[in-house]
N, C-alpha and C positions, 0 to 999 in steps of 0.2 A: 504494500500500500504506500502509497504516494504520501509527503508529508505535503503540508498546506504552502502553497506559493503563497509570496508578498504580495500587494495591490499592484504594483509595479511589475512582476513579473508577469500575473495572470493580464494585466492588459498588451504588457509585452508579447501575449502569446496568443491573444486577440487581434492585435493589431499586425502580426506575423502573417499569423492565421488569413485574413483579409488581404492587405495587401502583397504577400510573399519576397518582403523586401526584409532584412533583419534587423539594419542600420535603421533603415524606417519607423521601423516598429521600435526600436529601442528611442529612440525620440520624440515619440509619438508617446509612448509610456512615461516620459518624464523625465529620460537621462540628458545627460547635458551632451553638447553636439563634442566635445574635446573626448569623451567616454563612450559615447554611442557605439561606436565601431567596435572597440574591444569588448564590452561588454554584449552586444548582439551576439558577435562570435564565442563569445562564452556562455551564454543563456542556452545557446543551440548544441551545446554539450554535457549540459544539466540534464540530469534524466530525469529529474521531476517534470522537467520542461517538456523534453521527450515524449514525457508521458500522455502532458496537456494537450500537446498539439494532434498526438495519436488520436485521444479522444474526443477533439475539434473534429476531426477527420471524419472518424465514424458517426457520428453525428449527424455530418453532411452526407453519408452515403442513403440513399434513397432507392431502394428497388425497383422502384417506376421509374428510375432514369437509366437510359439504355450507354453503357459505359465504353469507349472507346474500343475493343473489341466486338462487341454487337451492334454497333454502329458499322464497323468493317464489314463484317457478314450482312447487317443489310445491304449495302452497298454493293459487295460484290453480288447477290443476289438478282440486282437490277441492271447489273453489268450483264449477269451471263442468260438472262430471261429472253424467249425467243417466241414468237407468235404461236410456234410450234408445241410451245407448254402446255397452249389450252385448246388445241384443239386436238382432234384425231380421222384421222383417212379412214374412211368404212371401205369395205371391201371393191366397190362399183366405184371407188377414186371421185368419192365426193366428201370435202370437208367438213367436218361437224364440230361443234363445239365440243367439249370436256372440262365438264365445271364441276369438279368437288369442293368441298367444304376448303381443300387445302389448298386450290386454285383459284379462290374465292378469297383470302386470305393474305394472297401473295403479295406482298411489299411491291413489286414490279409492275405490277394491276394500277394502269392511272383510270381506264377509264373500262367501262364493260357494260354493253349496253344491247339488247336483242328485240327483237320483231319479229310479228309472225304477220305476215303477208299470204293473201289467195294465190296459189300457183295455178298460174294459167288465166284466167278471166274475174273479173270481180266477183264472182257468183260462185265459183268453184268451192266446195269442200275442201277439197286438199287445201293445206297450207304449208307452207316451209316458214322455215325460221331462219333470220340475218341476223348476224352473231359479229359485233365489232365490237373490238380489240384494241386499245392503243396501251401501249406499255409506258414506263419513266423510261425518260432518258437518258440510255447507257455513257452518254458521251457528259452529259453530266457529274453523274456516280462516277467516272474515272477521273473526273477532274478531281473529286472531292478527295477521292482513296490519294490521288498524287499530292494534294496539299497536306491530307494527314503523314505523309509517309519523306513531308518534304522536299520534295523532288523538285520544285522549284525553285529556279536561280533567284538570287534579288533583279537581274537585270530583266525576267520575265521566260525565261527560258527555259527548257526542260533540263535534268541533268539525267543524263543517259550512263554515263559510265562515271565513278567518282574516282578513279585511278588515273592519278597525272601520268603526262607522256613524260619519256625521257628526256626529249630535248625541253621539256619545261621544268627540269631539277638543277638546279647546282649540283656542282664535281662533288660536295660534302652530302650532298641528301640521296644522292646517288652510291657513293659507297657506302652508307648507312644501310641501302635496302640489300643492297651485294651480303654484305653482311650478318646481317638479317636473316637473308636465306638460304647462306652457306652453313645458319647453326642450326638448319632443320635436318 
């Protein structure tokens, strides 16, 4: 069990907590700007402190909020969704919908909407059903997956491969990787 933090530290660990800045927060809690810095970096190796901000944490964790991993899985879900998910070829090579509960459900599903129209003449019994389809867009969801995963430059650009060439090393950064890889 934790012993009881000062006024000082528990807002230290409030105001941490909030803005994620530690200097901030240590001045914010009431230390003087000459002290701020050392003692932020020392609050942050108090395990009472430790302790506090653990339980700031869990605190904010909410169940109903979908956490950086199941935000990915949605995403790639709407990446890889294909018009072909909801429907299915009958035997006579005519398209029909395929809608279960679980296609009904589908994250990728923007829009789904059906008719049933007289085949043949206004009058006609028969009716068939028109079954449209439009999906999220995948060109989207890859943008999203590439900002979460970082991929973009600050100049706006993709980064494709994150290994420098060699003629973009100095003589010293260059036999550091020689090196490197001769101790494998």
């Amino acid at each position: 069990m934790r012993r009881r933090l000062t006024q000082k530290q528990e807002t230290f660990c409030l105001k941490y907590f909030e803005k994620g800045n530690a200097t901030q927060a240590a001045l914010l809690a009431g230390y003087s700007k000459r002290t701020a810095r050392t003692i932020a970096s020392s609050n942050l190796t108090k395990v009472d402190i430790l302790e506090r901000l653990k339980e700031l944490r869990k605190l904010t964790e909410d169940e109903s909020i979908a956490n950086a991993l199941e935000r990915r899985r949605v995403l790639t879900q709407i990446v890889r969704a294909r018009q072909t998910d909801y429907m299915i070829c009958s035997a006579d090579g005519v398209w029909m919908h395929d809608f279960g509960e679980e296609t009904l459900n589908s994250v990728a599903l923007k829009k789904l909407r059906t008719a049933t129209m007289p085949f043949g003449d206004k009058d006609s019994e028969l009716k068939i059903i028109l079954t449209e389809v439009e999906l999220l867009n995948p060109m989207k969801a890859i943008d999203l997956l590439n900002k979460m995963d970082k991929l973009y430059q600050p100049e706006g650009g993709i980064i494709i491969n994150e290994q420098p060439q060699a003629s973009e090393l100095s003589d010293e950064e260059l036999i550091i990787i020689i090196r490197r890889r001769s101790r494998r």
